[in-house]
N, C-alpha and C positions, 0 to 999 in steps of 0.2 A: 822707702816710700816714694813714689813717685811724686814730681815734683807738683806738676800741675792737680794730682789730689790733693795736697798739702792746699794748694794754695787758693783751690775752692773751696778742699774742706773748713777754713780755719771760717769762710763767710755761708756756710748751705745751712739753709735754716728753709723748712717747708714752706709751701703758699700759704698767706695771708689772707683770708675774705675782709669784705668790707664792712667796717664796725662805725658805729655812730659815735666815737669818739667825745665827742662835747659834750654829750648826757650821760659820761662814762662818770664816776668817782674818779678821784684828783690819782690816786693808788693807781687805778685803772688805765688811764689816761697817760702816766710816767710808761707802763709796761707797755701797753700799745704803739707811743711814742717810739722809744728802744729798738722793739722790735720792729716799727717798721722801717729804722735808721738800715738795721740787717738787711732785710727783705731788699732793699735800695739795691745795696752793697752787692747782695747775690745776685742780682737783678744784670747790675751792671758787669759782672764777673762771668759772670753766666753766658749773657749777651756776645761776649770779647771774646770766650772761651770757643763760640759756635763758630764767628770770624775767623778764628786763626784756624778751625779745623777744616773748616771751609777754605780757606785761601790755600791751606797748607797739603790739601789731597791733588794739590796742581806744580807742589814743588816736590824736588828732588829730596833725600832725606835729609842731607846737612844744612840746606835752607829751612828745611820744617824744622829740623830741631834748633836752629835758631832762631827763628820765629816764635816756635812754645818758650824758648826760653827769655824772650823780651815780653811774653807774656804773663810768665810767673813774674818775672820783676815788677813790671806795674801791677799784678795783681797785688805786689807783697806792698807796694807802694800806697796803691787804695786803702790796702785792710789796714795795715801800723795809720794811717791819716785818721780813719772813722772810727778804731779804737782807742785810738789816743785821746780824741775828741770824748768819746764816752765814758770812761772812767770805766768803776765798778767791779760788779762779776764778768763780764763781757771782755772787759779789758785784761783781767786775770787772767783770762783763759790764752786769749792772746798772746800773753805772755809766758805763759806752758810753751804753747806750740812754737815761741820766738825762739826758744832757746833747745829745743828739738826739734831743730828744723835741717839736717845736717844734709837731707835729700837736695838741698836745695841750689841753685848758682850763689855764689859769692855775693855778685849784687844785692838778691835779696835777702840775702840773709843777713849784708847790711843795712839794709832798711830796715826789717823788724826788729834788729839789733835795739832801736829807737826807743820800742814798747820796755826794754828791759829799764831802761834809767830814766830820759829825760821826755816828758811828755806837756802839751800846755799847761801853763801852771793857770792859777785863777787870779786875778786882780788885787794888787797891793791892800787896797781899800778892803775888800773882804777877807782875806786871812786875817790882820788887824781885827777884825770885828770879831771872828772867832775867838781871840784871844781874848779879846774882851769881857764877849759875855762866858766863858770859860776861866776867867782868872780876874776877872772885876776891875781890870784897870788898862791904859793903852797899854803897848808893847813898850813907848819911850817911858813909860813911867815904871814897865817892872825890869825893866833890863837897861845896865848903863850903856848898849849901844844893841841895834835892832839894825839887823838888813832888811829891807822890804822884800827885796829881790831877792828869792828862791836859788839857792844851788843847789836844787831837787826837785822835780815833781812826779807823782806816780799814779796808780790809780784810785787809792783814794786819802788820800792828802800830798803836802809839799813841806819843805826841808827852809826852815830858814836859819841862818848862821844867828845867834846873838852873845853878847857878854854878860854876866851876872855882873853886882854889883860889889860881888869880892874876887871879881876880875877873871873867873874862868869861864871858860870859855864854852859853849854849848849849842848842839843843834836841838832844834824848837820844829818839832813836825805836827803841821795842825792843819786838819781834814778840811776835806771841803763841806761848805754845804748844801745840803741836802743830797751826801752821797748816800748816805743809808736809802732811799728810796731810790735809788736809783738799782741798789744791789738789791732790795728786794722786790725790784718788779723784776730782774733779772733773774733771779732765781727763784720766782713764781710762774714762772713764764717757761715752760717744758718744751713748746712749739722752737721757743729761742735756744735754750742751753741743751735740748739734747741732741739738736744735728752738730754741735761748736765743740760739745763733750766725744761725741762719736766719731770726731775727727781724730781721734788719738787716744780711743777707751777702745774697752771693747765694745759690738756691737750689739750684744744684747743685754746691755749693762739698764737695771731698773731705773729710767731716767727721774722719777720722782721722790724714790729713796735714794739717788746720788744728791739730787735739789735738796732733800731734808740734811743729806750730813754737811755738806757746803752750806749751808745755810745756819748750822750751828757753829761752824768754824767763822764763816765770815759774820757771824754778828759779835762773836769774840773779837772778830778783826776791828771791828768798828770802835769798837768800846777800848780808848787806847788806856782806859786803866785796867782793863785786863791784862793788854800788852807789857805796863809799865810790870805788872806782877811777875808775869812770863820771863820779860829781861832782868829784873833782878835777880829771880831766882837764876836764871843760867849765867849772870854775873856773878853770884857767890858762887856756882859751882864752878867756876874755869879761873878765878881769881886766884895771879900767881901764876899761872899755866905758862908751860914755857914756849907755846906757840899759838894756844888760841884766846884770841881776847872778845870782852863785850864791855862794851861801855857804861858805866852807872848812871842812873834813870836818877833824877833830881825829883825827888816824887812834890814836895811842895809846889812846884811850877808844872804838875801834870794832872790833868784832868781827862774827862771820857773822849775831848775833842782836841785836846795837846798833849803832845809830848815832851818831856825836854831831858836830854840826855848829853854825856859828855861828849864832848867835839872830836869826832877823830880825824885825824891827817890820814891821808896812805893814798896810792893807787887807786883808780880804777877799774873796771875787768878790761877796759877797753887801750887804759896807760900799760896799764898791768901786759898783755901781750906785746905791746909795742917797746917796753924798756927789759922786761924780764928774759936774763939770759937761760940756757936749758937746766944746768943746775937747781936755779931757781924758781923756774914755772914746775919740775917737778916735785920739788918740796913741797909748797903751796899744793899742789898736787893733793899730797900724802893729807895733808891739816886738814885741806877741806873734807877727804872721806873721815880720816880719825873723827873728825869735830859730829859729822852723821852719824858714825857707829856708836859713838860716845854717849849720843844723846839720848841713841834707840836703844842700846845696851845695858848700859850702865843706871839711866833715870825713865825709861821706860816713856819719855816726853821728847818731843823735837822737834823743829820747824821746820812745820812744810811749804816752805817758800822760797827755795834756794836758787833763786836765778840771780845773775852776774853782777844786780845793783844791788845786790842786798851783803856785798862782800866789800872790803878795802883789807888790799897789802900793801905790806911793807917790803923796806928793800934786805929784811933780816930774814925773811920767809914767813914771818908769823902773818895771819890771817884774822883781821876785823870783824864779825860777822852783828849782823843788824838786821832788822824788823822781825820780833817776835808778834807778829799778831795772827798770823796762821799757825798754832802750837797744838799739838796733837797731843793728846795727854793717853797713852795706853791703860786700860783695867787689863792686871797682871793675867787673868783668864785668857783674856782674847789676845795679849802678846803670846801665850805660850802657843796656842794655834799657828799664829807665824811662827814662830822658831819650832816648833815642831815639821811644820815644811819644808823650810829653808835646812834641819837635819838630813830630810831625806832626798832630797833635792843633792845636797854637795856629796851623798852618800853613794850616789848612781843607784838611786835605788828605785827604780820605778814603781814596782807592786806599793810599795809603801809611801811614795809620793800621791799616788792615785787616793790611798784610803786617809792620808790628811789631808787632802784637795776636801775629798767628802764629809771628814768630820768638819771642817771648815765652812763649808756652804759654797764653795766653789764648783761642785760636781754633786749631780744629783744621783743617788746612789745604785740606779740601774741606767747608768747612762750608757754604755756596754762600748766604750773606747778599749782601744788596746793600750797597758799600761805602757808602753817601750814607746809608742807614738806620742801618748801626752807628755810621760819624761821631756822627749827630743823637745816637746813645744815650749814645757815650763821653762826645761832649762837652759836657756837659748841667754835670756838676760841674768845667768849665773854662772856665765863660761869665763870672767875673770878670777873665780873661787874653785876652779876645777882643777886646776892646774899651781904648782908651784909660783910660777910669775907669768905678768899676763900684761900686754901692750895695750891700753885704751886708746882706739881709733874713732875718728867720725864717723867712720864709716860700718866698723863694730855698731855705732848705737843709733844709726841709721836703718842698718840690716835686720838687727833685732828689735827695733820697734817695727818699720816692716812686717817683719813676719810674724808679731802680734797682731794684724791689724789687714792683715791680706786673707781678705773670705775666699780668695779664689787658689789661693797658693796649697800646697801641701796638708797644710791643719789647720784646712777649713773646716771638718767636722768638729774639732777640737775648740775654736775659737765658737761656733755655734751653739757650742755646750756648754760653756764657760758663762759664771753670774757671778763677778766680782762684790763679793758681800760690800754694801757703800762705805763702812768701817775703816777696808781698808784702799779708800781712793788715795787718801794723804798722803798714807806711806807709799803708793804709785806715783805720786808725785817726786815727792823724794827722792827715790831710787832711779826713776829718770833723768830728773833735773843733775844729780849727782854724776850719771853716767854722764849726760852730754858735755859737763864741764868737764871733765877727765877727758873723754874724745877730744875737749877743744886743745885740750893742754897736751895730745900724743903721752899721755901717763904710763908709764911702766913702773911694775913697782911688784913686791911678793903681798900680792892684796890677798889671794886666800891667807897666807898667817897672818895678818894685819887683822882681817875679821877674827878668827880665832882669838886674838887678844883679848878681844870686848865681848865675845859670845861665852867662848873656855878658858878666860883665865889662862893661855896659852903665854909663853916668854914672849917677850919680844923678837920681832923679827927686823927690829931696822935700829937705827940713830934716834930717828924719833920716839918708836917706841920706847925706848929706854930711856929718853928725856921725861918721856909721860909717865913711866913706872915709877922715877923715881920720886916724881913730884908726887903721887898719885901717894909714895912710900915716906912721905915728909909729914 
C-alpha cells in the first residue's frame, strides 16, 4: 500500500454540510462533534497533501520522495495526536491501521506505534470516581495501596496498578466516562466510519451492516462484565498451559465499568523487540499464532483485538495475553462456512474455492469471474499454508494487503465483486493483526502443519506443539 494512501486514508472521511448543532440532541451533538474533529483532520492532511505535490512537480525524484516522505510522517504524527485525543470506535480503527501499517517509513510507524499502548489518560480525580460509584467506596478504602497514576491508557479505559488487602497484587482497568457515547455516535455515524473502514476493507464492504456488527462487539467491549466472563472463561481453558497465560479476573472488585485482574510482570511489544534475542522473538512467534488457531479452532471463540499492547512476554518465551472485550463467539454453522473455504483455498483448488466464496455470501452467484483469477486474489493472505515452511515478512503483509485493497491493480474486478458478509469482519481483524505481528518478528516457522494441528487433529509439527499436546493429553 502506498504510503501516502495509508496515511490520508486512516483521516478521509466525506464533506460535512453545515448542521445547527445547538438544537441538535445531546446524542446528536457528541456524533457531529467527532466527526467534525475528522473532517478538521482531513481538512488539514488534505490541504499539506496538495503542497507537497505541488512543490514536489518542481523537484527532482529523490527530493520529491523525500519530501512525500516527511509528509506521511507528520501525517502519522497529526492522525496518532487527534485519535488519541478521541478515544472510542475512531481510535480502534486507528489502531487496526497502526499496526498494519508496514508500507510505511520507520518514523511513522513510530508515531502510530503510540495508538497501540499509551495514549492521554483522563484525570486522577475521575477514574477515582468511577470506581466509586462502580464499587461504592474510594479506591483507598478498597484497596490497601492505589496508584492514581496510570501505567496504561487506551481507548476506552486506563490501567491502574493496586494491592488487595491480602496483598496481591492487581491491575484495576476502569473506563472512561462517557465513552459509550462517544463509540456510539462513532458508530452511527457512516459519513465517519465508512471512509476510516475503507481504508483497509474492502471497497464495497456494506458500511451500515459492518456499523451493526461493530456495534454489537463494541457494546460487549463496553460492558467489562462481559469481558470479565470472556477472560475467565479463556483463563480456565489455558490454565497450566505450558506457554500461553491469561490472568484471573477478581470478579468481586469487577463491575460493567471496572476491571480487576491479576498483575502481570513481562515485556512490552516495544521492550520485547529491544531485549529479545532471534531465538526467542521466534518462539513468542509460534505462541502468539498457536494461542489464535487455538481459540478459532478448538472453542470456536477469540479475540479480536490482537495489537501489540494487548500482549506481555516473558524472558521464557511464554506469552501474556489480555483485553478480552472484543470476543467473537462463532455459531458452529457459520464457522463451518469459513473452514469450508479456507479447505479449498489450501487445497488449490479454484473451482471449489469460487462455489464456497458463493455459499458463503462473498460472491454473488452469477458473478461470471474466472475461478483461477479469484483463487490467485483469495489466496494471496494464505501463501504461509501453501507451502511446507514459510518466512513472515513486512513486506509479505504489506504486499498482501495491497493487493486486497488496489482497485486499480490486477483484481480489480475481483475486489469489485467481493461483499465481505459483516460476520466475518473480526475474524479479518484477526488474521491481519496476527500476520503483521509475525512480519514484525521476520517469523519462520512450518505454519501450514501448525494450522493442521487445530483444524485436523494433525501430529505435531514442532517443540511446542508437543508441549501443547501433551498438556492438551493430561
Amino acid at each position: 500500500m502506498k504510503p501516502a494512501r495509508l496515511a490520508l486514508g486512516v483521516a478521509a472521511v466525506a464533506g460535512a454540510g453545515a448542521v445547527a448543532w445547538r438544537r441538535a440532541a445531546p446524542a446528536t451533538r457528541e456524533r457531529l462533534r467527532r466527526q467534525e474533529r475528522v473532517v478538521r483532520l482531513t481538512a488539514r492532511r488534505a490541504g499539506h497533501f496538495a503542497a507537497v505535490k505541488l512543490r514536489g512537480a518542481r523537484l527532482d525524484e529523490e527530493r520529491r520522495a523525500e519530501l512525500e516522505s516527511r509528509f506521511v510522517v507528520r501525517s502519522a504524527e497529526d492522525v496518532a495526536r487527534e485519535l488519541g485525543d478521541m478515544k472510542g470506535a475512531v481510535m480502534k480503527i486507528g489502531q487496526m491501521v497502526s499496526y498494519v501499517n508496514d508500507g510505511l517509513p520507520p518514523e511513522a510507524q513510530a508515531v502510530l506505534a503510540g495508538l497501540q499502548q499509551d495514549v492521554p489518560p483522563m484525570a486522577p480525580s475521575l477514574a477515582e470516581s468511577v470506581v466509586r460509584d462502580e464499587l461504592g467506596a474510594a479506591p483507598d478504602r478498597l484497596f490497601l495501596d492505589w496508584d492514581p497514576v496510570p501505567v496504561a491508557a487506551a481507548s476506552i479505559g486506563q490501567v491502574h496498578r493496586a494491592v488487595l488487602h491480602d496483598g496481591r497484587l492487581v491491575a484495576v482497568k476502569v473506563q472512561y466516562p462517557g465513552i459509550g457515547r462517544a463509540i456510539a455516535a462513532d458508530l452511527d455515524n457512516a459519513e465517519l466510519l465508512g471512509p476510516l473502514v475503507g481504508a483497509f476493507s474492502y471497497r464495497n464492504v456494506d458500511v451500515h451492516a459492518l456499523a451493526d456488527e461493530l456495534r454489537g462487539r463494541m457494546k460487549d467491549e463496553l460492558d467489562y462484565s462481559v469481558e470479565a466472563r470472556n477472560q475467565a472463561a479463556f483463563a480456565r481453558r489455558f490454565r497450566g498451559h505450558p506457554f500461553i497465560r491469561v490472568p484471573d479476573v477478581v470478579a468481586e472488585l469487577s463491575t460493567a465499568r471496572v476491571l480487576t485482574q491479576d498483575w502481570v510482570d513481562g515485556w512490552t511489544w516495544s521492550e520485547f523487540l529491544d531485549r529479545a534475542d532471534e531465538p526467542l522473538r521466534q518462539r513468542a512467534a509460534e505462541v502468539i499464532f498457536r494461542f489464535a488457531q487455538s481459540s478459532v479452532f478448538h472453542y470456536l471463540t477469540f479475540n479480536g483485538d490482537p495489537h501489540p499492547g494487548n500482549y506481555k512476554f516473558h524472558p521464557d518465551g511464554s506469552v501474556t495475553f489480555l483485553d478480552f472485550g472484543l470476543v467473537k463467539q462463532w455459531d458452529p454453522t457459520e464457522f463451518a462456512v469459513l473452514d469450508a473455504i479456507i479447505d479449498v483455498v489450501l487445497d488449490r483448488d479454484p473451482e471449489g474455492t469460487v462455489r464456497a466464496m458463493v455459499d458463503a455470501g462473498f460472491l454473488v452467484p452469477d458473478h461470471g469471474l474466472d475461478p483461477r483469477h479469484v483463487w490467485e486474489f483469495v489466496s494471496g493472505p494464505y501463501r504461509p499454508y501453501l507451502s511446507d515452511e514459510f518466512a513472515f515478512t513486512a513486506d509479505f503483509t504489506g504486499a498482501a494487503l495491497g493487493q486486497l485493497l488496489d482497485l486499480a491493480g490486477p483484481y480489480a474486478d475481483v475486489i469489485r465483486a467481493l461483499d465481505m458478509p459483516p460476520s466475518f469482519v473480526v475474524i479479518d481483524r484477526l488474521v491481519w493483526g496476527v500476520s503483521a505481528l509475525l512480519g514484525r518478528l521476520d517469523a519462520h516457522n512450518r505454519w501450514r502443519g501448525i494450522l493442521a494441528e487445530y483444524r485436523k487433529g494433525a501430529p505435531p509439527v514442532t517443540e511446542l506443539g508437543a508441549l501443547e499436546a501433551a498438556w492438551r493429553g493430561r
